[in-house]
C-alpha positions in Angstrom: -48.5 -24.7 34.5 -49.8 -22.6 31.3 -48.3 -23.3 28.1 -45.1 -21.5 27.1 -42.9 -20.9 24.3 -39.2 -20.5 25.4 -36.2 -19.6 22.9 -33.2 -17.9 24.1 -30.3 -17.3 21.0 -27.8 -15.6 23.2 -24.0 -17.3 23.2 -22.7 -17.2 27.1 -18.6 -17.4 27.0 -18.2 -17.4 30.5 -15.0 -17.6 32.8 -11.8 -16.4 33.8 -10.1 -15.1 31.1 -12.9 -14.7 28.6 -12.5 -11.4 27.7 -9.2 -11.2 25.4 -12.0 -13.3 22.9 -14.2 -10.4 22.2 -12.4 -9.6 19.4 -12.8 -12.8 17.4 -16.6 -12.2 19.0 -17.4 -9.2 17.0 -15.5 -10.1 13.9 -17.7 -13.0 13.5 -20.5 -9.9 12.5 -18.9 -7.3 11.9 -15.9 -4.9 10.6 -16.8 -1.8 11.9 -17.8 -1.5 15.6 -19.8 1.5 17.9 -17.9 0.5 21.3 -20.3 2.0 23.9 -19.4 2.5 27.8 -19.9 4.6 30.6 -18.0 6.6 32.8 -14.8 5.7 32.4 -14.5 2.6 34.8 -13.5 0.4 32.3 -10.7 2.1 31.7 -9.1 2.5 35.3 -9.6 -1.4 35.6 -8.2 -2.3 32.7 -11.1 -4.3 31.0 -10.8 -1.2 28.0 -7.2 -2.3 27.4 -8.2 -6.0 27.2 -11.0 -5.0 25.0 -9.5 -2.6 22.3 -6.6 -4.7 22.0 -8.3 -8.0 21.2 -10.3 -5.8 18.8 -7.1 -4.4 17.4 -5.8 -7.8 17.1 -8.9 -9.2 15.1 -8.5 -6.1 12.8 -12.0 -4.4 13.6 -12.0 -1.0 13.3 -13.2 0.8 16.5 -15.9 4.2 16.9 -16.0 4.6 20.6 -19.5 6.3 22.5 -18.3 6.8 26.0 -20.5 8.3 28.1 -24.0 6.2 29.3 -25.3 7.0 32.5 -27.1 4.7 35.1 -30.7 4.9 34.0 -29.6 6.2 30.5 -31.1 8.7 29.0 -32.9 9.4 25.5 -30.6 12.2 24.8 -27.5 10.1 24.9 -29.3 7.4 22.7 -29.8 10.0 19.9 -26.5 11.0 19.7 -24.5 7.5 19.5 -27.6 6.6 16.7 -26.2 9.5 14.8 -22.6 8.8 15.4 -23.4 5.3 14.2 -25.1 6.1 11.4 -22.6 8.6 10.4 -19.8 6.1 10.8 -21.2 3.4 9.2 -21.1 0.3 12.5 -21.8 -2.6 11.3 -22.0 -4.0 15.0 -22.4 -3.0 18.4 -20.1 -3.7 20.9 -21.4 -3.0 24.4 -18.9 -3.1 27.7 -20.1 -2.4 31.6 -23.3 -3.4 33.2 -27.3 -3.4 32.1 -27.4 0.4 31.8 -24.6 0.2 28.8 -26.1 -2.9 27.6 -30.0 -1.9 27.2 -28.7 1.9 26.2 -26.5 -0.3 23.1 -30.0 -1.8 22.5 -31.9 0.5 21.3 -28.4 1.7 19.2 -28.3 -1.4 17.3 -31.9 -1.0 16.7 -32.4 2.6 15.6 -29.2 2.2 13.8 -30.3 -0.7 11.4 -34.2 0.9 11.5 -33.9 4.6 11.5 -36.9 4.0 14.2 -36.3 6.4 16.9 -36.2 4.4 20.2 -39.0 6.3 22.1 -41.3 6.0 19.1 -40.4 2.2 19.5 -41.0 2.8 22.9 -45.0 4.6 22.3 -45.6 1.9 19.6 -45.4 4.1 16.8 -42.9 2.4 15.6 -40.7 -1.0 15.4 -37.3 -3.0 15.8 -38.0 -5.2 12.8 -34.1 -5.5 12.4 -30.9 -4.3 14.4 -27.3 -4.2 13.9 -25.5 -7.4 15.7 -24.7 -6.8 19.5 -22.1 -8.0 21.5 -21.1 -7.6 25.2 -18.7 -7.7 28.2 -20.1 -7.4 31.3 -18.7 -5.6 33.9 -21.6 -5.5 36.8 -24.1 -8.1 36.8 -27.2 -7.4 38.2 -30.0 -6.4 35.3 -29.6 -9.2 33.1 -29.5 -7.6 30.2 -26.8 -9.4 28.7 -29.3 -12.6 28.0 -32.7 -10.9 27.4 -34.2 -8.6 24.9 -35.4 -6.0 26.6 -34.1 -2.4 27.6 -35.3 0.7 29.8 -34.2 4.4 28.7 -35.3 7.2 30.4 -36.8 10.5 28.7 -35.1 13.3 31.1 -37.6 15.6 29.3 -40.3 14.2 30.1 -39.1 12.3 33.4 -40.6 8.9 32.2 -38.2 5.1 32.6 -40.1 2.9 30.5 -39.3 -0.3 30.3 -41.5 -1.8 27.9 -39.4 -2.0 24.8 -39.0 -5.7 23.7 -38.0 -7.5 20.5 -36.5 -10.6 18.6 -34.0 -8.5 17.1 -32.4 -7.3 20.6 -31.3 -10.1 22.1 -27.0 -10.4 22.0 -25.5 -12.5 19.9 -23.0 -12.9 22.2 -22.4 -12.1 26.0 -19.1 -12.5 27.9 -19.1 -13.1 31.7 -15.4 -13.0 33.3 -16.2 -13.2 37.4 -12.9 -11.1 38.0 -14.7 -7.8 36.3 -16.1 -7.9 40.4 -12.8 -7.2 41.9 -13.4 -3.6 40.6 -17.1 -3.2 41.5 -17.4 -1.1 44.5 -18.7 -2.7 48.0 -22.2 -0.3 47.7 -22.7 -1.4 44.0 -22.8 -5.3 44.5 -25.6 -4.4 47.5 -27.5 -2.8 44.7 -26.7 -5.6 42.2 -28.3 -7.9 44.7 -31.1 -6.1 45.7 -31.9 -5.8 42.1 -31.1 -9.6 41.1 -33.8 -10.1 44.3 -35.9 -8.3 43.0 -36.2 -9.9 39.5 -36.4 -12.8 41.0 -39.3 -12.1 43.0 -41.5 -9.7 40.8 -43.1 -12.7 38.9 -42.4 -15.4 42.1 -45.2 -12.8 44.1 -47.4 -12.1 41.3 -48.8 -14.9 39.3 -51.7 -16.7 40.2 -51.3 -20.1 38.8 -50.8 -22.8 41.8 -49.1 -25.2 39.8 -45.9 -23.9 39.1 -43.5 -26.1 41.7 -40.3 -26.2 39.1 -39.8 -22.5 38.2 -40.5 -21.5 42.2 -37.9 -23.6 43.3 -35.6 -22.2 40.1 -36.1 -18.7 41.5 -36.0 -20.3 45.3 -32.5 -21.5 44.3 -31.5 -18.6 42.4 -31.7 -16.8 45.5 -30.4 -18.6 47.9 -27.5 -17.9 46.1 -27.6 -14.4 45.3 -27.6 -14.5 49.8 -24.6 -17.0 50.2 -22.5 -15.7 46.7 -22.7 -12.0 48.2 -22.0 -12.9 51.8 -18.9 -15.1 50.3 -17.9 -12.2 48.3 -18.3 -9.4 51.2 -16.5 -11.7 53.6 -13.7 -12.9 51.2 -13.6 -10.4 47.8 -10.8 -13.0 46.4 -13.5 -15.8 46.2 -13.7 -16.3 42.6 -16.2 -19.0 43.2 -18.7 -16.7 45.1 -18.8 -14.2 42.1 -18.8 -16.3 39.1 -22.2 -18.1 41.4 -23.3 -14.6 41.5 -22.8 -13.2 38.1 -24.3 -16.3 36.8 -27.3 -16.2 39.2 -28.2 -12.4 38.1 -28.0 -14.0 34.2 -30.4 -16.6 35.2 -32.7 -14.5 37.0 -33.7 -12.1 34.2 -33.2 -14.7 31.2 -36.8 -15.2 31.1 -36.9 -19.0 31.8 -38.7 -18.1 35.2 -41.4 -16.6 33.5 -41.8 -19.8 31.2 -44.9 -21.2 32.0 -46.4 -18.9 35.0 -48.8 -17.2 33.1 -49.7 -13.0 33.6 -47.4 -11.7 36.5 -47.1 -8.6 37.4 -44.0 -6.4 38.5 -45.2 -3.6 40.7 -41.8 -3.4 42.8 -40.2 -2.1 39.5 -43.3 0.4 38.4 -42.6 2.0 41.7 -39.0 2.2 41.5 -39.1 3.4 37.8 -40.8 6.4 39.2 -38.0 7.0 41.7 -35.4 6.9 39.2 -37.2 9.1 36.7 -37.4 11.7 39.5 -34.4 11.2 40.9 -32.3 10.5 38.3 -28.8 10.0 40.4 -30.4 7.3 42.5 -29.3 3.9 41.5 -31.8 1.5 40.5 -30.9 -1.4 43.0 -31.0 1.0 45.4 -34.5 1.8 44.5 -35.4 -1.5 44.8 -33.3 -2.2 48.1 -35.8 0.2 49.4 -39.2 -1.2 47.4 -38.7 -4.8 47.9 -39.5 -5.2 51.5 -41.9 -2.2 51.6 -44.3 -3.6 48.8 -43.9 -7.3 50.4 -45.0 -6.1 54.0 -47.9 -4.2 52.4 -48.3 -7.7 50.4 -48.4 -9.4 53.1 -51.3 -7.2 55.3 -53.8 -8.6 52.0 -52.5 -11.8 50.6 -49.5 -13.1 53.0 -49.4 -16.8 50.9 -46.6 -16.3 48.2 -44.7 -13.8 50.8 -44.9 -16.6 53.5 -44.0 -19.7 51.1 -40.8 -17.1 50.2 -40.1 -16.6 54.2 -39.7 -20.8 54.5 -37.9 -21.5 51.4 -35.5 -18.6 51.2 -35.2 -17.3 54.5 -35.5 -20.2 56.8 -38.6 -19.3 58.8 -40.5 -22.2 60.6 -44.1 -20.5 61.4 -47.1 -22.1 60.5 -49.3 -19.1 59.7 -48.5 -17.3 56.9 -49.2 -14.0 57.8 -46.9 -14.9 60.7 -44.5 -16.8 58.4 -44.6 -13.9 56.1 -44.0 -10.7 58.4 -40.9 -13.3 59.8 -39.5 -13.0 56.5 -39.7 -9.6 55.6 -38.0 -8.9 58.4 -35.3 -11.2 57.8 -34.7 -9.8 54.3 -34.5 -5.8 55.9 -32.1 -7.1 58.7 -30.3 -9.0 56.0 -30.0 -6.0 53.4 -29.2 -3.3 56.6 -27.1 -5.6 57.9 -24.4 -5.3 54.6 -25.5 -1.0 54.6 -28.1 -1.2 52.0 -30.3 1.2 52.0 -34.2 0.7 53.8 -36.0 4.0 53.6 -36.3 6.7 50.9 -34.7 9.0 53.5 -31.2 6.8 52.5 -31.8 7.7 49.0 -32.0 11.8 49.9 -36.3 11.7 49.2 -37.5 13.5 52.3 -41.3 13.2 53.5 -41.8 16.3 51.0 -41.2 14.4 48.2 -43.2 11.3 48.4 -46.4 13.8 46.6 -45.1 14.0 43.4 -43.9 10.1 43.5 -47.5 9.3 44.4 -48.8 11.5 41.6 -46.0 9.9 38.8 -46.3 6.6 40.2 -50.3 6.5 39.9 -49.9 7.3 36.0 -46.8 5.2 36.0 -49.5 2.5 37.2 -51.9 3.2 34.3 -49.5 2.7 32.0 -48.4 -0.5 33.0 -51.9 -1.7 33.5 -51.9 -1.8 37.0 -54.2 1.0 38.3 -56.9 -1.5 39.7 -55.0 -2.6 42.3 -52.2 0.4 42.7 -54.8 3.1 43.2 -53.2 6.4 44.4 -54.2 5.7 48.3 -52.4 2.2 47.9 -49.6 3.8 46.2 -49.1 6.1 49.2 -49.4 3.8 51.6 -46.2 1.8 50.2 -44.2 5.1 49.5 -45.5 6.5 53.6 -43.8 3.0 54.7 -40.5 3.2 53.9 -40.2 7.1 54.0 
């Protein structure tokens, strides 16, 4: 195990009827709140009339910023900095899943800083302060509510980056109520998994240190219940139990205390998916990664099958000795498993015909210098994931 430093300041309220205390929440920071959303869901399930009235109630004043898209965009940023400078927030109030929360990130940051988030984002600037952030989630799948990073995508230019991180960004305070998942639709909680999965696995696949027995069977654990809570919850939606397991597994898997101690890792899965998403906007980000997963681990497994196989035995049951047998088991468990609920396999799902996979070669390959990864994602092994899963 490497050493580590671990600190975390983020306050979980978590539970059944947790949301009606937002409002006591975000008067402990503030008077004046940016109350950021998306669509419109929040309103049609009632988690908006929950919210504004416990605001109400606690006497903070309220500047709503509807409108943040999955995989939100740089555009949209600019405009709620504005409105929020122009209004004065003294604290952001973020309500629906990671895209609202990591979009109300970079808010609270530019906000307090002035610092435009994508020259935070090139390194020409800095978060050295940020307005105080609070949340409800809605959808849990990114984690966003108990880390401090983000991912904003410049439409312009067609780059996701993810590489914006600070002190400053992490909530103050996050609030998980389980029945927010009666809304979520059926195809959204496949994506939330795949994507919980998937952040799970990034680091589990790609350090190197041997020694690392407690956080592998953390994220062994972590998803074994991602696999029974969403089977539970498919099966039975009224099963409270199965989604607060669930909601509070996708917290756990992207709080950073499965990276604590592994040393460099590496998250290829989401460099490839980034360039789907900055390409092709509309598609979901779980449903990028539905689709990457499995692809990257069998072409993982054809060069270095040991991490892929131990994942095959402890998560998926397999019994074969040989890894590269043990591993090519579990992959295909994991597709059958995903298929088997609808989730998408191939890029063909996600409307990306044969034509397309080209230009997601070419913007992956710089995708993969920027995150340092060219050596081993070269263009031809780039290809050779994308021609897999076409």
């Amino acid at each position: 195990m490497q050493n580590f430093e671990f600190w975390n300041p983020v306050k979980i309220v978590f539970g059944r009827g947790t949301i009606p205390t937002v409002g006591k929440h975000v008067k402990e920071h503030g008077r004046k709140a940016l109350l950021v959303y998306g669509q419109g869901s929040i309103k049609r399930n009632g988690v908006y009339d929950q919210v504004v009235g416990s605001l109400n109630e606690a006497g903070v004043k309220v500047v709503e910023f509807p409108g943040v898209q999955p995989n939100p965009v740089l555009s949209h940023v600019r405009k709620g900095v504005k409105l929020g400078q122009d209004e004065k927030v003294d604290v952001v109030l973020a309500v629906g899943g990671g895209s609202v929360i990591d979009e109300s990130k970079a808010l609270a940051g530019s906000i307090a800083t002035g610092s435009d988030v994508w020259d935070v984002f090139q390194g020409t600037a800095a978060y050295d302060a940020a307005l105080p952030l609070v949340d409800v989630l809605t959808v849990p799948a990114a984690g966003s509510e108990m880390n401090n990073g983000l991912v904003i995508t410049n439409e312009e230019a067609r780059i996701k980056d993810g590489g914006c991180f600070g002190p400053h960004l992490y909530p103050k305070v996050s609030i998980c109520d389980p029945t927010v998942m009666d809304t979520v639709p059926r195809q959204y909680m496949l994506y939330a998994a795949a994507d919980v999965l998937s952040h799970l696995l990034e680091a589990y696949l790609n350090h190197e240190d041997p020694n690392t027995a407690v956080q592998d069977r953390y994220v062994e654990g972590l998803c074994r219940n991602v696999r029974e809570s969403l089977e539970a919850i498919l099966a039975r939606p009224d099963d409270y139990d199965a989604k607060a397991t669930f909601m509070w597994a996708a917290t756990l898997a992207w709080n950073q205390l499965a990276l604590a101690g592994i040393g460099p890792f590496q998250m290829p899965c989401h460099m490839l998916e980034h360039t789907v998403s900055s390409l092709y906007p509309r598609v979901a980000h779980g449903a990028g990664l539905s689709v990457l997963q499995p692809a990257w681990m069998a072409w993982k497994t054809q060069r270095e099958p040991r991490r892929v196989a131990r994942f095959a035995r402890e998560v998926m049951g397999v019994r074969e000795a040989d890894d590269a047998q043990a591993a090519r088991r579990g992959v295909q468990l994991l597709c059958d498993w995903l298929a088997g609920f609808g989730a998408p396999l191939r890029l063909s799902e996600l409307g990306i015909d044969a034509a397309g996979v080209d230009a997601l070669v070419a913007h992956a390959a710089k995708q993969a210098v920027w995150w340092e990864l060219n050596a081993v994602y070269t263009p031809e092994a780039i290809r050779e994931i994308f021609a897999s899963c076409e």
